[in-house]
N, C-alpha and C positions, 0 to 999 in steps of 0.2 A: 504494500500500500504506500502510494507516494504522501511526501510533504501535504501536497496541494489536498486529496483525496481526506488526509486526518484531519485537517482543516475544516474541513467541509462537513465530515462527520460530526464534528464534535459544536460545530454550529447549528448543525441540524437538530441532535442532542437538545441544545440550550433552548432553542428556539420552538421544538416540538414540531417542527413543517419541515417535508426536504427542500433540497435543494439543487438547482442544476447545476449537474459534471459538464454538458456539451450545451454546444448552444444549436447544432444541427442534427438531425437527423440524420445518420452515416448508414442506415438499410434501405432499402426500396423498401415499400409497403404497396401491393396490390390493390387496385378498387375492389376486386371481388376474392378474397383473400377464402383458405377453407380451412374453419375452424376446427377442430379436434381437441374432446375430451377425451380420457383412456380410463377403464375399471379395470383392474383386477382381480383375483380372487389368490388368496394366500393358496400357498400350492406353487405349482411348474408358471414357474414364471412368464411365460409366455401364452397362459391360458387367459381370457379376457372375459371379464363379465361384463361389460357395459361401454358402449362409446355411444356418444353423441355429436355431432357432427353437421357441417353445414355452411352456405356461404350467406344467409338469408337468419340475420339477429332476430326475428319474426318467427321463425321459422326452423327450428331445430332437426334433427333426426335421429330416434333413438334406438339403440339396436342392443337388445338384450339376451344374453348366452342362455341356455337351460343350467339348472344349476348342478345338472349332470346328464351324462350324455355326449355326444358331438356338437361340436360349436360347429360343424362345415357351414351350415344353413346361415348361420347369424354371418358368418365371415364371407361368405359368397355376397351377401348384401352388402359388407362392408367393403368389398371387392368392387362390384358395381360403381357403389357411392363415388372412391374413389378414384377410379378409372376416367368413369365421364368426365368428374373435375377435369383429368390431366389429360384427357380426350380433347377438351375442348380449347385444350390450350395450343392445338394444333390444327385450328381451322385455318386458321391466315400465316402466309409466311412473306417473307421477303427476301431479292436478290441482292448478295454479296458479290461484289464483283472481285476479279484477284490482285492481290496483293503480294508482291515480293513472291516466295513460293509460295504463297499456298493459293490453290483456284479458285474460280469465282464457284460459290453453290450458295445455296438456299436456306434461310435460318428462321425458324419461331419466329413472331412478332410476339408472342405470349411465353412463361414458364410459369408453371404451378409454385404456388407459395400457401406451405400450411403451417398455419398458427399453432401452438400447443404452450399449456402454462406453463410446467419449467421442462428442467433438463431431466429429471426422472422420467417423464414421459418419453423422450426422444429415445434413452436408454429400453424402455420397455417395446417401442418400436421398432427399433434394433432388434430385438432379442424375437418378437414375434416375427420380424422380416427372417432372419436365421432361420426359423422354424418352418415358414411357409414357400419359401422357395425352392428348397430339397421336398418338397410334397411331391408323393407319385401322383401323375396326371391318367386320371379312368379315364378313356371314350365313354363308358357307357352313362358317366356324370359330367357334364359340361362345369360344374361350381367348380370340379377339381382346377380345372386350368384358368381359371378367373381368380382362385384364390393364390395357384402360385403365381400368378402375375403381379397381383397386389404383395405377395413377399419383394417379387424384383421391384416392386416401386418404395416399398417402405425399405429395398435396403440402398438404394438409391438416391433415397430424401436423407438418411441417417448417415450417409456418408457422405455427403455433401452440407450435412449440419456441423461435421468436424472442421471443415475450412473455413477460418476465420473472413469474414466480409460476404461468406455467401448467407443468401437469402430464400433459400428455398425450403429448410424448415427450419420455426424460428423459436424459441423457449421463450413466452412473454415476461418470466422473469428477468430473462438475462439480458433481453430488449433495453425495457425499462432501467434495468441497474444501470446500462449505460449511459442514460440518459439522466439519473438523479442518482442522489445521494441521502439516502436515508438517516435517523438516528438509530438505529437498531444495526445488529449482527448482520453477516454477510450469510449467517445460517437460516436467519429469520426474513432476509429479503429473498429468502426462496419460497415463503409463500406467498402467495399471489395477493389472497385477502386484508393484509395488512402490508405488504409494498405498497397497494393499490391505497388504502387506508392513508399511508403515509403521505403518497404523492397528491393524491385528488380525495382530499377529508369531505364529509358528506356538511351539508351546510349547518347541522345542527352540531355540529363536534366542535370542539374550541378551540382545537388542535388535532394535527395527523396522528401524532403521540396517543392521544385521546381517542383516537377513532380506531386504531389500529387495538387500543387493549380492548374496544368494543368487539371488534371481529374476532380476536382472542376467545373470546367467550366459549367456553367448550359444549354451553346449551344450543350454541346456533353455529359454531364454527365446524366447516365439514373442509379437510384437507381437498385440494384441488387435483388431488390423483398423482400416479395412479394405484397406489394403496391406499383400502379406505381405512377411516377409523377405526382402531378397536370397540372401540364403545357402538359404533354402528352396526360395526359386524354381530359384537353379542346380544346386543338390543332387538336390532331390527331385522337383519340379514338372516342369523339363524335360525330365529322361530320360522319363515317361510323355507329355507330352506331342510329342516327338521319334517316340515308341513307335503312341500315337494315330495320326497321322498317317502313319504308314509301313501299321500296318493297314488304314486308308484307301483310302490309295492303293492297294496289290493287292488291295482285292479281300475285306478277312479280317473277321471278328468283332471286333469294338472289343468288348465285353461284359467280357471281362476286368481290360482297361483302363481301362474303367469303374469295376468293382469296386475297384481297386486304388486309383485316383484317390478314392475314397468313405472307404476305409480311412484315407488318408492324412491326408484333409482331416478326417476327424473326429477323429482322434488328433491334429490342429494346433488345432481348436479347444473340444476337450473340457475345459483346463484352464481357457479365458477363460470357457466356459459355468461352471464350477463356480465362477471366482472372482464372475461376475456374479450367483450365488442368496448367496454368502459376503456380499456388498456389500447386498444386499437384506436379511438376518437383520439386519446391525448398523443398517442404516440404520430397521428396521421395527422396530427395540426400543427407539428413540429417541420419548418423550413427543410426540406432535402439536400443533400450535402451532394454538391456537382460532381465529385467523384462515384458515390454510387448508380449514378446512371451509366458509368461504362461497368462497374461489378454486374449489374443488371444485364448488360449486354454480353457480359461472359457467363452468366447463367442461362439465359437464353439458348447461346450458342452449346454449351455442355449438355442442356434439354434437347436440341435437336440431334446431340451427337447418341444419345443414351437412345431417343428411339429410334436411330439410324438401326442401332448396335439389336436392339429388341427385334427388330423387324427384319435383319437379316442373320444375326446369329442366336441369340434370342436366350444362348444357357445361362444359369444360374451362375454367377461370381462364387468362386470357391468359400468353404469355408472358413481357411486362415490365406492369407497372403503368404506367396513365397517371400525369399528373403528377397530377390528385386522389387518384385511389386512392393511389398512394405518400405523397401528402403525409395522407391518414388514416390509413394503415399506422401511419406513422411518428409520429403524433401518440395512437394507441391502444400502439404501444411506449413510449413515453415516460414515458403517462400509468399504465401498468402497469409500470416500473419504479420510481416515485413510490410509487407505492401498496405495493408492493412491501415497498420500503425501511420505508414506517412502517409497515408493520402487523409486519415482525417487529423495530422498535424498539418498538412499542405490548409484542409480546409477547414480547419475546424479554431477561433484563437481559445477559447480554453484548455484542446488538446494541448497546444502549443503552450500554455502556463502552465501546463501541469509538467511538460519536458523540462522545462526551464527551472523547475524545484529540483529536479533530478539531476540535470548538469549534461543531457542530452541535446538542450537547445542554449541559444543565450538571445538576448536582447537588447539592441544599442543602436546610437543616433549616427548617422553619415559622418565623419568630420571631416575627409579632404576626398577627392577623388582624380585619380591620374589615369584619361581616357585615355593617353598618345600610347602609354604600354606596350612595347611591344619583345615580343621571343623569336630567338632565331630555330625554325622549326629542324626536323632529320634531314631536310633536303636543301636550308642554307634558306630561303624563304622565309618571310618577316609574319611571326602571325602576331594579332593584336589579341593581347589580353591584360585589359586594363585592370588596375587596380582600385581601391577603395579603404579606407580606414573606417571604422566603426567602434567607438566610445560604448563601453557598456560597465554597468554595474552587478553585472549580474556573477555568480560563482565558476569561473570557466574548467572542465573537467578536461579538455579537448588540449592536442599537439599541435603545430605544426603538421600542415601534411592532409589533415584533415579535410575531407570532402564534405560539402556542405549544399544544402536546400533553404529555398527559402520562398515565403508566401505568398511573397507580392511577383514571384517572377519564376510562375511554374516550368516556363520549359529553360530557363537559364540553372548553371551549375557555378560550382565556386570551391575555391580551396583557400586552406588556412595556408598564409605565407609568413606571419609574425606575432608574436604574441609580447609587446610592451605592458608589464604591471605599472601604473601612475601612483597619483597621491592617492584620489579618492573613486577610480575607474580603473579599467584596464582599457589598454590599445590592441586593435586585431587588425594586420592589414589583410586584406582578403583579394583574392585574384577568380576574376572569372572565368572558367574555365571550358561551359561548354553555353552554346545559343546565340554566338555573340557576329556569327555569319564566319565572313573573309575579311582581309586585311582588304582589297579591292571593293569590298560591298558591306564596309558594319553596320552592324543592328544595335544601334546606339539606343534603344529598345530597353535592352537590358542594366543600361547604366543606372543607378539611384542618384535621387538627387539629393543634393545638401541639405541636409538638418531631417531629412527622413526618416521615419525609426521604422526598424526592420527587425524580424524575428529570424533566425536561424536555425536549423536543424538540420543533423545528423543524416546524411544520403545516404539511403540504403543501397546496396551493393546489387549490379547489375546484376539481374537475375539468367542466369545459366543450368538447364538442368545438366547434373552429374552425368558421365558417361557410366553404365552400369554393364557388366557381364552380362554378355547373349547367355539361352537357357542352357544351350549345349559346351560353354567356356564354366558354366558355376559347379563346384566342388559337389557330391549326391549330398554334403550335411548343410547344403544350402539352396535343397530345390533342383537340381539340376544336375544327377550321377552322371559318371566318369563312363566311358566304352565298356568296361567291363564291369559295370558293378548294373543289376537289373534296373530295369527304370520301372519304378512302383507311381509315379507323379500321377499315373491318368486314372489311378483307382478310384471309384466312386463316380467314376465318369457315367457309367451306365446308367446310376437313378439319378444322377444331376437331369439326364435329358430325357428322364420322365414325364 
């Protein structure tokens, strides 16, 4: 937790109301976004009592498991639901025309975007998407292959909720945390009811502080999933499902029990569906940050590649990643939390005060500037890279050498050339290093002017993926045996393409 970040807590604290971390909105948000609630049922974690669902705040849909038995029926619906959503997000496309390598083809105008309250959910979606995608697919049941479809979609949305900046499925807790700053625990802003409490207090509360130990209340407080209460389970859950099972077994109509089980579960999640459209109004009245319209664009583009990939090979993603695949995973997460990071310090300025506590960024005024600058380049040729000094008071963490960004002049670059400590500042002379044109045609563009205060930060490192071992070069203790040693990699291959 930074400087800036304790600060903020502990004002939130005093004050009893949060308070804003960001002044922009750094996700895309959908107009017609699809809600999802998750139940469980203690047991195989992957077994689902209850979802409700929907892009229509009006208008819910509730799908309820038997409380023994096959859930195929309830998850074929839930298959459906879901499908058309992400159906429909492939009516309209448009042409790309090529670029450098790669050719002109065709992309989404649309990508699915599902809501869900926290990250427990995502995890439970994950763990269901495992389970339903390895399902053997019957001819003689069409549900079979609607519901392993919706495995490939939930593992799809769950793996693309691990890449920082993407938007395709989103935890409203960890939304909102980004956007405010609560007085409570970083445990207790996972629930949904009292974050929400905190940020947007109902008008009768005198404080967020106050509204939030109202939600607290264990007589009206029902967790947001997707485990439910104990107290609910032993109160209300087992008497019908006690009740289920006895009709069962002689012989009787479950139908009622049904009913009652439907009633129940929708009066346990009707307040989380309403605080999840509450969380979506505040968060969608928040200014859009100019950088997630190109994340948006590369969501788009990974959604047409995923049903390229469906529609002409169509298997199931293994169950663990070999060690290249995981070692790409993990190196396209990384390189999307970098990027992440600067593009909402590019546009965000309290991202950028919250660097400047840390000694990531600094901040300081123009004091001279020497346009004529110029370098003799590899080839004896005169390039221009003008210089600039910048007065700042800020804690400087940073060398010489260092490559540097800055707010006001996204596509120019810059390096650290000098570091003077003064009486009551320090001196930084800075050279620009890339945006600035030819010595024949400058882009006097890039220059700052005198007495202008400018924020600075840390350039992230030109993004390159790793060259990684083809499968037939990788060691058999890394995915990939040697000529003599059997190759076991394609087992399970047969029910994958069930």
């Amino acid at each position: 937790m930074s400087l800036l970040t304790s600060l903020l807590k502990m004002r939130a604290a005093d004050t009893g109301n949060a308070l804003r971390a960001s002044q922009l909105r750094h996700l895309h948000l959908s107009d017609q976004p699809l809600m999802l609630l998750a139940m469980t049922r203690t047991g195989p974690a992957a077994r689902p009592l209850a979802v409700m669902l929907g892009t229509d705040p009006h208008r819910p849909q509730l799908l309820v498991a038997p409380p023994s038995g096959s859930t195929t029926s309830m998850l074929a619906t839930l298959a459906d639901a879901v499908t058309a959503y992400i159906d429909a997000c492939q009516r309209h496309s448009e042409h790309l025309p090529a670029i450098n390598n790669k050719p002109a083809r065709r992309r989404y105008t649309d990508a699915p975007q599902i809501l869900v309250p926290n990250p427990q959910t995502v995890q439970h979606l994950k763990v269901l998407g495992d389970d339903l995608r390895f399902r053997r697919v019957d001819d003689q049941n069409p549900d079979s292959r609607a519901v392993q479809r919706l495995g490939h979609w939930l593992t799809y949305l769950t793996d693309r909720a691990d890449i920082p900046g993407s938007a395709a499925l989103i935890p409203m807790t960890s939304f909102l945390s980004m956007h405010w700053v609560t007085g409570q625990s970083p445990q207790e802003d996972e629930d949904l009811a009292t974050l929400l409490a905190w940020i947007d207090p109902p008008r009768h509360a005198a404080s967020g502080r106050d509204a939030a130990y109202e939600a607290e209340d264990p007589a009206t407080h029902r967790p947001a999933g997707p485990a439910t209460d104990a107290a609910f389970d032993n109160d209300h859950l087992a008497p019908l499902f006690d009740a289920y099972a006895r009709a069962r077994a002689q012989g009787q109509d479950q139908a009622r029990t049904l009913e009652e089980l439907e009633r129940l579960l929708a009066a346990y999640l009707h307040p989380t569906w309403d605080l999840m459209w509450q969380a979506y109004t505040l968060l969608q009245a928040l200014p859009e940050a100019k950088s997630s319209t190109r994340r948006w664009d590369h969501e788009r583009t990974v959604f047409t590649d995923e049903c390229v990939y469906l529609a002409q090979d169509g298997r199931p993603r293994p169950a663990r990643d070999q060690a290249v695949a995981a070692a790409v995973r993990l190196a396209r997460m990384e390189h999307g939390a970098a990027a992440f990071a600067a593009e909402r310090a590019a546009d965000d300025p309290f991202a950028r005060a919250e660097l400047r506590t840390t000694g990531e960024a600094f901040g300081g005024t123009v004091t001279a500037i020497d346009s004529k600058h110029t370098l003799r380049g590899p080839t004896g040729r005169p390039q221009w890279r003008p210089r600039f000094t910048v007065s700042t008071t800020d804690l400087l963490r940073m060398e010489p050498g260092q490559l540097l960004a800055c707010h006001a002049y996204r596509k120019a670059g810059y390096k650290i050339c000098e570091i003077t400590p003064a009486d009551d500042d320090t001196l930084v002379e800075l050279e620009i290093t890339a945006g600035m044109g030819h010595a024949d045609r400058p882009n006097y563009d890039v220059l700052p002017e005198a007495g202008a205060f400018l924020v600075f930060t840390i350039a992230p490192d030109p993004y390159r993926m790793p060259e990684f071992p083809a499968r037939d070069q990788t060691p058999w203790t890394h995915g990939g045996p040697p000529a003599d040693h059997p190759d076991h990699s394609n087992e399970g291959e047969g029910e994958e393409e069930q």
